[in-house]
N, C-alpha and C positions, 0 to 999 in steps of 0.2 A: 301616473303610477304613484310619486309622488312628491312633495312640493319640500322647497326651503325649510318654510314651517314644519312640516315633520320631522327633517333631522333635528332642527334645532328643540323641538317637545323630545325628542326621544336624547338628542344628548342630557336633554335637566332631567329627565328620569331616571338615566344612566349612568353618566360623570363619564361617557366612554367618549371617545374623541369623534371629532366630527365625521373625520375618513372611515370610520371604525361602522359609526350611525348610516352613512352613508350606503354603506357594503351589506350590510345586516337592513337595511328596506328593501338593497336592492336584491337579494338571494331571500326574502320572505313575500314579495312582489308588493312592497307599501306596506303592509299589514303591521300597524303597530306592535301587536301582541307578541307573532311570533318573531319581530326582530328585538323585545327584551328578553325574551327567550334563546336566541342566536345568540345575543348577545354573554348572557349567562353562561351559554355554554362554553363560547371561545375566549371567554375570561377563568373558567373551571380550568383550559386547557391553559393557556398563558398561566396559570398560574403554578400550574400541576410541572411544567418546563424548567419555574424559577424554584420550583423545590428544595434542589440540591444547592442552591448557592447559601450563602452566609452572608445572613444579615446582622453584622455585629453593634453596629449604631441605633440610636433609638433613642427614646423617653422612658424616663419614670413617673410616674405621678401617684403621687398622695394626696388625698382630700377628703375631709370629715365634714358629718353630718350628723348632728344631735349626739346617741352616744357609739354611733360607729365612724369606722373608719378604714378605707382602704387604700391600696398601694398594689401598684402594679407596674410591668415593663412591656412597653411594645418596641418591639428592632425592624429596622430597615436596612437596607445594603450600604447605604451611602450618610455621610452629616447633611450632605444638600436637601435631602426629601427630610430630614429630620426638622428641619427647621425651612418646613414647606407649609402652608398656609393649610394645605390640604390634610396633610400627617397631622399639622396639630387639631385641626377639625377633626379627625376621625377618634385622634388620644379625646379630646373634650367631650364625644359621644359616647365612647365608649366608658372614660368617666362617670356620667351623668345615666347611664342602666346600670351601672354597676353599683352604685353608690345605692340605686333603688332595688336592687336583686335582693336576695338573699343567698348568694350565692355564696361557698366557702375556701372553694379550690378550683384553681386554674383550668379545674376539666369542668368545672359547674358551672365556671365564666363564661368559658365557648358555647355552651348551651344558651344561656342566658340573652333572651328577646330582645333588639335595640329599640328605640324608638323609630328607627325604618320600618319594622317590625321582619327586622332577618333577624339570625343568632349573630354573637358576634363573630361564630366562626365562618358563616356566608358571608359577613360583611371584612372580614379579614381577605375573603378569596375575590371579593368583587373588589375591596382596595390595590390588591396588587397586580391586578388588572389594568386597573384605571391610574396607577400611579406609578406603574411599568417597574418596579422592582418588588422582591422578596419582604412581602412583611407578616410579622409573626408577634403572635401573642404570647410572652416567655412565662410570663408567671404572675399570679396574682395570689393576694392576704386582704383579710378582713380582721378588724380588731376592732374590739368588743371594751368601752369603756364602764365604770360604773358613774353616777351622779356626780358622785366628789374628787369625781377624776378630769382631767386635761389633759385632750390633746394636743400636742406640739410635732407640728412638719417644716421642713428643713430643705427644699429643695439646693443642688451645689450645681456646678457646672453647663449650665441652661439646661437643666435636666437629667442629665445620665448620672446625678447619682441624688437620691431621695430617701429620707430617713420620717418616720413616725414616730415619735414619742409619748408613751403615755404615762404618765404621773399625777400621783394624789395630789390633790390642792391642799395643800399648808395655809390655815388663815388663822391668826388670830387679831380676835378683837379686842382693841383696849379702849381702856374705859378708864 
């Protein structure tokens, strides 16, 4: 039906736990396809569960690129997943689309392709699946610099609190 080697391809497909890989070949009889498909679903459903809780912990981050710059916050339930190898892998992806989007407001963010090629908002719902609590994308900004302008970020407290600044460059040359 099927072998070691399939759960272990379908868990690095999926980041879903082995028992999870397991159950999802065995209710699609093997069939790769339709167990990331199972799988999808009862991460849709695990996730639709942790709705109502409150994820008040999280990241910030701020990162500039040429002359832009963004800032955003993702929450989780707990400090433990915050400072989870996993959670900062997902802030660092979700970073690194956003920073290339053009995207302006936190509903154009959710939209917005990853490099998985989900939006971030499927890849938020297959996160809190696979990372068993509430996470949520709270808010995101783009800032828009001109040539003779600098930006300056500030990250405080391993992250929960992040600031951007952007300022003209003052230079004068002496001679």
């Amino acid at each position: 039906m099927y072998t070691v080697k399939d759960v272990k391809e379908l868990r690095e497909k999926t980041g879903a736990g082995m028992m999870d890989c397991k159950k999802a070949l065995e209710a699609c009889e093997g069939n790769m396809d339709k167990a990331v498909d199972w799988l999808r679903e009862k991460g849709i459903a695990k996730a639709q569960k942790k709705a109502s809780r409150i994820a008040a912990e999280g990241l910030t981050i701020g990162y500039s690129k040429d002359n832009e710059a963004i800032l955003f916050e993702i929450n989780c339930e707990t400090d433990f997943v915050t400072s989870s190898d996993k959670f900062k892998n997902l802030a660092l992806e979700i970073r690194d689309s956003l920073i290339e989007s053009h995207a302006n407001t936190t509903e154009e963010a959710l939209e917005v392709k990853m490099k998985s090629g989900k939006t971030l908002s499927q890849l938020i719902i297959d996160a809190t699946a696979t990372i068993g609590e509430k996470i949520s994308f709270r808010r995101f900004s783009r800032i828009t610099k001109k040539d003779d302008e600098v930006f300056g970020i500030y990250s405080h407290m391993n992250g929960s609190i992040t600031a951007v600044v952007q300022r003209m460059l003052l230079c004068k040359l002496l001679q």
